[in-house]
C-alpha positions as CSV (number, residue, x, y, z in Angstrom):
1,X,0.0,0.0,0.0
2,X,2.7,2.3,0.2
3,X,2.1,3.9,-3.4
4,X,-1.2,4.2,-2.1
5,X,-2.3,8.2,-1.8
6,X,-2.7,8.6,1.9
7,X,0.8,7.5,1.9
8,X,2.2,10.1,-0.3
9,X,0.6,13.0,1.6
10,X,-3.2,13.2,0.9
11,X,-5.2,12.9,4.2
12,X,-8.3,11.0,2.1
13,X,-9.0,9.3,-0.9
14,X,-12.2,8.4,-2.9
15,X,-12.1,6.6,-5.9
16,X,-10.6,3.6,-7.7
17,X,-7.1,2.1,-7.7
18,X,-7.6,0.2,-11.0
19,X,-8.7,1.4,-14.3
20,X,-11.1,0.9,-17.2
21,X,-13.9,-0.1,-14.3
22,X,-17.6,-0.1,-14.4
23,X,-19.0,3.2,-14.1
24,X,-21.9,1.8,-12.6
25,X,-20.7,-1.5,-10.6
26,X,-17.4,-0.1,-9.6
27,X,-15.3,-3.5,-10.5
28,X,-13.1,-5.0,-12.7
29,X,-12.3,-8.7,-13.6
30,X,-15.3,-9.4,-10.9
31,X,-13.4,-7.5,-8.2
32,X,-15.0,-4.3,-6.4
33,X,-12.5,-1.6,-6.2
34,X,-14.6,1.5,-4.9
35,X,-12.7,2.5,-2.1
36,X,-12.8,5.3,0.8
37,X,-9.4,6.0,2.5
38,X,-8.7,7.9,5.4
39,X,-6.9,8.3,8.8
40,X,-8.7,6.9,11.6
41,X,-8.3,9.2,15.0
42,X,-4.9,7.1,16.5
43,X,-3.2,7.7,12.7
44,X,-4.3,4.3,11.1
45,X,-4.7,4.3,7.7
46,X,-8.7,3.0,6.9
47,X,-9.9,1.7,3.5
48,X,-13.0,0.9,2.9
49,X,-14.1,-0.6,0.1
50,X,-17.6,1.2,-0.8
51,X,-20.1,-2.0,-1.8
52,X,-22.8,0.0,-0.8
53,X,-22.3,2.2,-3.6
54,X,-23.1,-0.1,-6.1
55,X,-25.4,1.3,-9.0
56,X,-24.4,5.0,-8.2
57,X,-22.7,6.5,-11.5
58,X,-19.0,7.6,-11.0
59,X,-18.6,10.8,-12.3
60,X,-21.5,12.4,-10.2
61,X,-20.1,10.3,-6.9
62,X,-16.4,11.9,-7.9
63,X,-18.4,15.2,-7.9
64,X,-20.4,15.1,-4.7
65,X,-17.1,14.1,-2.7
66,X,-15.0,17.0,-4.2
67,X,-18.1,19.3,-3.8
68,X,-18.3,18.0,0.1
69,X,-14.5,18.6,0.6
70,X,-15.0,22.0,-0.9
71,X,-17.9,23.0,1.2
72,X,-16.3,21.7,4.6
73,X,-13.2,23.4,4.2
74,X,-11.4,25.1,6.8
75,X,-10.7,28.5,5.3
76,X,-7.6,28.6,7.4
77,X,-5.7,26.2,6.1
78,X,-4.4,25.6,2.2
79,X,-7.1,23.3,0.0
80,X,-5.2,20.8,-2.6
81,X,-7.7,19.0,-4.4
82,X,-6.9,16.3,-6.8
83,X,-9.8,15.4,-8.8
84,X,-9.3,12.6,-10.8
85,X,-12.4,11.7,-13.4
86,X,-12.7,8.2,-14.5
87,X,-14.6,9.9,-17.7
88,X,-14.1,10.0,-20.8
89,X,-13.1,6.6,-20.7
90,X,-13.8,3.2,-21.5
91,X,-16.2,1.2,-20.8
92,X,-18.5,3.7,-22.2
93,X,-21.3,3.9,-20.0
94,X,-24.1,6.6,-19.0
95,X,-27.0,7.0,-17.1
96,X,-30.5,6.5,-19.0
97,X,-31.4,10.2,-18.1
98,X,-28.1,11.8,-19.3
99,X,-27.8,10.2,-22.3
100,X,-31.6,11.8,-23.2
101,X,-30.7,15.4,-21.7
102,X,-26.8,15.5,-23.6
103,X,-27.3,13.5,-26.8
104,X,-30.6,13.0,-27.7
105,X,-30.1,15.7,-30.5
106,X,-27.7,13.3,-31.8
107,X,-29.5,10.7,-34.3
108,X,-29.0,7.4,-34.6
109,X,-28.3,6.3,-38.1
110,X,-29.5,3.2,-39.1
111,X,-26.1,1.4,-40.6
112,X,-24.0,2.3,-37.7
113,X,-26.4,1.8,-34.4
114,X,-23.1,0.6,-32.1
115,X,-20.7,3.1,-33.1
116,X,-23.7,5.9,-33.1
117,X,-24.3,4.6,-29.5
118,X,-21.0,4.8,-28.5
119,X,-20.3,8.1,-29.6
120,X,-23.7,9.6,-27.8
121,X,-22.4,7.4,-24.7
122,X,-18.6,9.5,-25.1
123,X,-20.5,12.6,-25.9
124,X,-22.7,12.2,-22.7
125,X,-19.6,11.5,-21.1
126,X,-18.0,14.7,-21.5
127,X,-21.1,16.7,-21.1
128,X,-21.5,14.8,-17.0
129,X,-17.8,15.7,-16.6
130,X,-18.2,19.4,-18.0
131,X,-21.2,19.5,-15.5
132,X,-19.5,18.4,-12.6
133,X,-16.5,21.0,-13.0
134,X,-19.2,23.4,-13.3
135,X,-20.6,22.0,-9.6
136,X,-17.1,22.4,-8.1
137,X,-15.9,25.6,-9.8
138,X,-19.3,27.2,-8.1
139,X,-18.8,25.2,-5.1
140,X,-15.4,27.4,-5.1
141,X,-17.0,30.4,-5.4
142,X,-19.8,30.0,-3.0
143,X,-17.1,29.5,0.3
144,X,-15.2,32.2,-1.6
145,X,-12.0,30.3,-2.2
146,X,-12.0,31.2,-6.4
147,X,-10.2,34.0,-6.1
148,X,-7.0,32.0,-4.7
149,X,-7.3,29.1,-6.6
150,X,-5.4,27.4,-9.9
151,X,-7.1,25.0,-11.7
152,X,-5.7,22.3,-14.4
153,X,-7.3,20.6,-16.6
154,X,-5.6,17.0,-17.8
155,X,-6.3,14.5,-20.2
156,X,-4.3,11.3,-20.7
157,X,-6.0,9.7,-23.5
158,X,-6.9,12.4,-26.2
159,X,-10.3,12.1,-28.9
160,X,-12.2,8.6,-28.9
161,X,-11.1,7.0,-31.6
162,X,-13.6,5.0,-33.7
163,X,-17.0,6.9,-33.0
């Protein structure tokens, strides 16, 4: 566990130690890797792998946590905040409602149903993420912590290819 991120200087984690998991089920290869990490009160690192999660989309849970972290803040002390989307990328999966509210303007054309699918799944993809930076940029602003703030963006895979 030592390459683990409470043990190279975050004091919690939320997310997934593996890749190219489940937005929905949170596994891979059958093995659940949602996980909550944190110090207990004597220093011990906790890690608590989050089954009762199951079924909740990623990107929004990755969303809500950074949100809560932003909102709790003590003003007093410095906020680093590494947010670490799962989105764009594969499996492409979205939520029922999302895909209707980001790509439904997108038709489906009747010689290339999968790879029309997939690309309203990517573009649906992007649009949850874009909406979640939205939640947490605002989130900065409303405790008043935008105007001291740097934000990067980073991508490590580039355009879908094949959509």
């Amino acid at each position: 566990w030592q390459h683990t991120p409470l043990h190279r200087g975050f004091d919690s984690f939320f997310g997934l130690y593996l890749g190219s998991q489940d937005y929905f089920d949170h596994d891979r290869m059958k093995s659940l890797d949602l996980r909550m990490n944190y110090r207990s009160p004597n220093g011990t690192v906790v890690d608590q792998v989050r089954a009762d999660l199951k079924g909740r989309y990623n990107t929004d849970m990755f969303t809500e946590r950074a949100v809560s972290i932003i909102s709790s803040h003590d003003h007093s002390r410095p906020l680093f905040l590494y947010l670490a989307y799962t989105a764009p990328h594969s499996p492409f999966q979205a939520t029922k409602s999302d895909l209707k509210r980001y790509s439904g303007h997108m038709a489906a054309t009747p010689f290339q149903s999968g790879a029309s699918l997939r690309r309203r799944t990517y573009a649906t993809m992007v649009s949850v993420m874009d909406r979640g930076v939205g939640e947490v940029v605002s989130a900065l602003k409303q405790q008043n912590l935008s105007d001291n703030t740097i934000i990067v963006f980073l991508s490590d895979n580039g355009a879908m290819f094949g959509g």
